[in-house]
N, C-alpha and C positions, 0 to 999 in steps of 0.2 A: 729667625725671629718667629714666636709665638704668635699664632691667628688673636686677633684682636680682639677680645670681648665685651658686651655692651653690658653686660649685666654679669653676676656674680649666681651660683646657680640656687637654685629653690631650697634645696637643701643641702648647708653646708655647715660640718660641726666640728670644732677640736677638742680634744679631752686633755686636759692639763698636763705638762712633762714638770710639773713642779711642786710635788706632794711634801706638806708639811703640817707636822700636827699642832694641837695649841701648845702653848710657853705656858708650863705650869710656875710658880712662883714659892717660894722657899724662903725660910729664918736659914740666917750661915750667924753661926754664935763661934765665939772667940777662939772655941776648940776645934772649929773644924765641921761642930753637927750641923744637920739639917732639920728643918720642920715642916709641914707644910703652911703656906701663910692662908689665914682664912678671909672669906668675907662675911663680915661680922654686918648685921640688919639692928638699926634702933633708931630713935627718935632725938631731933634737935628743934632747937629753938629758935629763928633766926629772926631775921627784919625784912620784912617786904620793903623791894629796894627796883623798881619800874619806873622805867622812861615815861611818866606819868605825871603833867604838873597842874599845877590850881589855874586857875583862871587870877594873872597879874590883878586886876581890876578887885579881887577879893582881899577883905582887909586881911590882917594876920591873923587877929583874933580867931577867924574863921578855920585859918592853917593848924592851928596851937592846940584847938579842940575839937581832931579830927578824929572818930571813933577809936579804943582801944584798938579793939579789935580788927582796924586795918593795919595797925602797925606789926607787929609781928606775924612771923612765917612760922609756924610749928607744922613738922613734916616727918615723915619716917625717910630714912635714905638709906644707902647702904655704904658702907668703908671699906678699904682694907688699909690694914696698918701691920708693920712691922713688930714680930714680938718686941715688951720692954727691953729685952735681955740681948737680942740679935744686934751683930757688929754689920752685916751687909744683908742686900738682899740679892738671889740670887732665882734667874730664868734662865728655862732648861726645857727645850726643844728637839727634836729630829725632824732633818729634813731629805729627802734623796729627789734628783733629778733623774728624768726617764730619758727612753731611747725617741729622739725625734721622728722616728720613720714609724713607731707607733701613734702619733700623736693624729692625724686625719681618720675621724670617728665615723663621719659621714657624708657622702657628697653624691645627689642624686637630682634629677630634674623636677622642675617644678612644671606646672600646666603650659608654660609658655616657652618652657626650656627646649633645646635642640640640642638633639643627641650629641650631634658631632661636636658641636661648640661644647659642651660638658666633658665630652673624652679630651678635647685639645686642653681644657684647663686643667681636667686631674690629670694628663701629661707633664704638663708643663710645673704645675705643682709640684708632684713626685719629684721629679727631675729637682726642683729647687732645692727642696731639702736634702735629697741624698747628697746634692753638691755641696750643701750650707753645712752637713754634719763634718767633713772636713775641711771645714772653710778657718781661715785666720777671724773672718765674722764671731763663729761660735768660741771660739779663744775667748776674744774679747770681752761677749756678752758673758763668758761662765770670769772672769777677771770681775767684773761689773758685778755679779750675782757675791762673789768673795768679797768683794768691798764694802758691799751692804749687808754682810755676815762682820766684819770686820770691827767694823765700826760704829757697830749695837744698834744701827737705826730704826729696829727692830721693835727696843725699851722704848721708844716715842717718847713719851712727859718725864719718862723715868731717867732718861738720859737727860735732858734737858736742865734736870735740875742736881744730876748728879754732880761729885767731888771725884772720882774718879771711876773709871768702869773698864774691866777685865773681861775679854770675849777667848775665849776656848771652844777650839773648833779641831773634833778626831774623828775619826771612824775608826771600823773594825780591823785594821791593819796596822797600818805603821805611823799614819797622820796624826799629830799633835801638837799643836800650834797654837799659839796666846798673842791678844793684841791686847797693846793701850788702845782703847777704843776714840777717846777723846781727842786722841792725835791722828786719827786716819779721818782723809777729807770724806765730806757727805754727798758735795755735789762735784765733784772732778772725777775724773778717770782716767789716769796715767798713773805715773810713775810706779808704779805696781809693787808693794816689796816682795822678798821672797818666799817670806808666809803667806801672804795671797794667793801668790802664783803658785804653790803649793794644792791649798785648796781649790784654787782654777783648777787645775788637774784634774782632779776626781770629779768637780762638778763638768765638764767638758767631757770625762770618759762615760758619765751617766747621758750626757747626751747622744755619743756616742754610741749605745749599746749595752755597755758594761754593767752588769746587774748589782753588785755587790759594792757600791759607791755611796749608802747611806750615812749622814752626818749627823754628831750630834754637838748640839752647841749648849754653850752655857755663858751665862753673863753673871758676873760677880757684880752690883751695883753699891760702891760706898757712898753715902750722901754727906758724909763729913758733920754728922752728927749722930749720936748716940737715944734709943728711946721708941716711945712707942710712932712714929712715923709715919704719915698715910703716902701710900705709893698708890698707884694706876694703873689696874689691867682693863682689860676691855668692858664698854657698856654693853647693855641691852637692848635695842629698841624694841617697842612694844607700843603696837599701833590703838587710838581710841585707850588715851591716857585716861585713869581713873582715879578713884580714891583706894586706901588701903586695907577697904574691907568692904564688904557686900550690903547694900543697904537691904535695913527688911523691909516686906511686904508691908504697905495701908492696913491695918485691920479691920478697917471699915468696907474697904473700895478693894481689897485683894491687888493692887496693883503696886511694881515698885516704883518708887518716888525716883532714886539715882542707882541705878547698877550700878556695880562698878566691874571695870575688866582688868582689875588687877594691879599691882605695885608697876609703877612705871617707871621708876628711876634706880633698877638694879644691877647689880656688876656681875658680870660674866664668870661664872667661878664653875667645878667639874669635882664630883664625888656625890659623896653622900650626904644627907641632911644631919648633922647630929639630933638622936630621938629627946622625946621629953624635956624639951626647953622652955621655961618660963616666956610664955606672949606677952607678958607684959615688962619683960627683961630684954637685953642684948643677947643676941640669936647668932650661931653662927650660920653659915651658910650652905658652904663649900670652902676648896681651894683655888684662890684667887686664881687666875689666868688671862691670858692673850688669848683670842682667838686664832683658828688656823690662818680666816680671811685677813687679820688686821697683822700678821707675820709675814705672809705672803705679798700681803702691797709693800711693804717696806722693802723686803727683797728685791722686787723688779722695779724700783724707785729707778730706773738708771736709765728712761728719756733724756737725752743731753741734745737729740738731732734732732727736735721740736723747732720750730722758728722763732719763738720769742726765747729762747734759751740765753741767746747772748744779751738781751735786754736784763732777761730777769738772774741767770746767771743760780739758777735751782732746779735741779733736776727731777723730773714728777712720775708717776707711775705709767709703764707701759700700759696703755687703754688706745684703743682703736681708734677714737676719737679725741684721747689725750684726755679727758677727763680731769681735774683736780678738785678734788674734795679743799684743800687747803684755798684754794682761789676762788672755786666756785665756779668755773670757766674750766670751757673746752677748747685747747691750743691747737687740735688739731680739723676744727670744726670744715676746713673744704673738703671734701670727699679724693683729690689729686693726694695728698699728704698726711689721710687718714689710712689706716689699718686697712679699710675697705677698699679704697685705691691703691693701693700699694697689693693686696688678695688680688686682684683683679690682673694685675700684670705679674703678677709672681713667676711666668714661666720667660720671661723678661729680667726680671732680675738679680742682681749679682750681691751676693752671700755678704760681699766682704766690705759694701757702701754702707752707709747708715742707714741707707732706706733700707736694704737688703737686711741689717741687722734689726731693725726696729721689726722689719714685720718678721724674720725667723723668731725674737722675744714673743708679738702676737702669738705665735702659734706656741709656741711655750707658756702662757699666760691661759691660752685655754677659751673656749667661748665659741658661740653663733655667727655666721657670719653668712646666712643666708638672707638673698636678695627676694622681695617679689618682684611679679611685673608691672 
């Protein structure tokens, strides 16, 4: 058994065994072509619609002839939509998994650290992985990684409101494999078919060592209707929301009235601006996309050994502390059953439990996991 440690060391870092670029998005038209889909920037006209009510006590009359001008929302925002012409839409990404004995970037003592204690942990550490990279563990988790390739979880809003969707997953060799996307489960992991365990393969040989195990996928999305279409790739945030143009300078007083910092409700898109565009027209942008990060969480969506699992019965992204953006809550929030507890005894554990598996994903997932005193 591994010397016992009170603390995790001062400096400790993993570098992600899980490189994946953005999901570019595409027109697929009846023949076969491709286009790129853009994000298009213009101006709508809506209804100011807030959790916001009159005082009961106020007659109606009062309701009825409330300024014009709180009733409508006029805004710029940006879309993407499907060309008129296009039969599907269609995201297309690479992804390749790394070798896990590369993944510990740094691990070094902090002011409070003791030497010995930080050599027994980077022992006991190494040791874990080298054993986890032939473990029935890393099967499983590269099974779990294919599944959430499989079953487009990837398309988020886009699958949600599809009619059917098509996942195509090859590499540079022999691999080439197609799902019904709609029919592989989102939160279980068993019955594995043998396209999965297919791409299990390759992704387990990339963790393995194996360099030459890059993937590239593609999702065909039908939405079971014909037309121009708005689809979802990724937002923007953009901190100190503003308005959509710069206010000017007082002429009197030199000073500005409302900065602005910018369009703050924009969609993630990648290329070039098209030049000489009418500002007072529909703009395009770029070409729409996923981000790398919002590709990535989808992948390692495959927490199933969380505690409330079997209550909630949905599996959430591997995060240290369990994190869910979708709940708002951290499943993993005691430090015994987090990421950080689980680091801590790593020279202790065995590859092929689910503790052992959840924390080999940590370290495939990437991130800080240094303690102070």
């Amino acid at each position: 058994m591994a010397k016992a440690l009170k603390k995790l060391p001062g400096v400790l870092s993993f570098q992600r065994c899980l490189m994946v670029t953005d999901a570019l998005f595409f027109n697929v038209f009846a023949d076969g072509s491709i286009s790129p889909l853009p994000v298009v920037r213009h101006g709508i006209r809506g209804t100011q619609n807030i959790n916001k009510f009159s005082d009961e006590k106020k007659d109606n009359d009062s309701i009825k002839s409330a300024p014009r001008k709180e009733i409508p929302n006029i805004q710029t925002t940006d879309s993407a939509k499907l060309d008129p012409l296009a039969e599907k839409l269609r995201v297309r990404f690479d992804v390749r998994f790394l070798d896990l004995s590369s993944a510990l970037f740094a691990c070094a003592p902090g002011k409070a650290d003791d030497m010995e204690d930080l050599t027994a942990f980077r022992q006991g550490l190494t040791a874990f992985i080298d054993k986890g990279k032939e473990s029935a563990g890393v099967t499983e988790l590269a099974c779990r990684y294919a599944r959430n390739l499989a079953n487009g979880r990837f398309l988020w809003r886009n699958r949600a409101i599809a009619e059917h969707v098509s996942v195509r997953v090859r590499d540079r060799a022999e691999l080439d494999v197609r799902f019904d996307a709609l029919q592989v489960p989102l939160n279980t992991f068993d019955s594995y078919s043998e396209a999965e365990k297919a791409v299990a393969e390759r992704i387990a040989a990339g963790l393995r060592g194996q360099r030459d195990v890059s993937l590239l996928v593609e999702a065909d999305v039908d939405f079971g209707v014909r037309g121009a279409l708005e689809v979802f790739p990724s937002q923007n945030y953009l901190e100190g929301k503003g308005k959509d143009t710069d206010t000017a300078k007082d002429t009197e007083t030199g000073k500005g009235k409302d900065k602005s910092r910018g369009f703050a409700r924009s969609l993630y898109c990648v290329g070039e601006v098209p030049k000489y565009q009418d500002k007072y027209s529909v703009q395009e942008r770029g070409q729409a996309a996923f981000r790398d990060q919002k590709v990535g969480n989808a992948l390692r969506t495959i927490d199933t050994w969380y505690p409330a699992y079997g209550e909630r019965g949905l599996a959430i992204p591997v995060e240290p502390n369990g994190a869910s953006l979708d709940a708002q809550l951290f499943f993993r929030n005691e430090k015994k059953i987090s990421g950080f507890g689980y680091m801590l005894r790593a020279g202790d554990m065995d590859p092929d439990t689910p503790e052992g598996m959840f924390l080999t994903a940590c370290i495939i997932r990437g991130g800080v996991f240094s303690e102070s005193a």
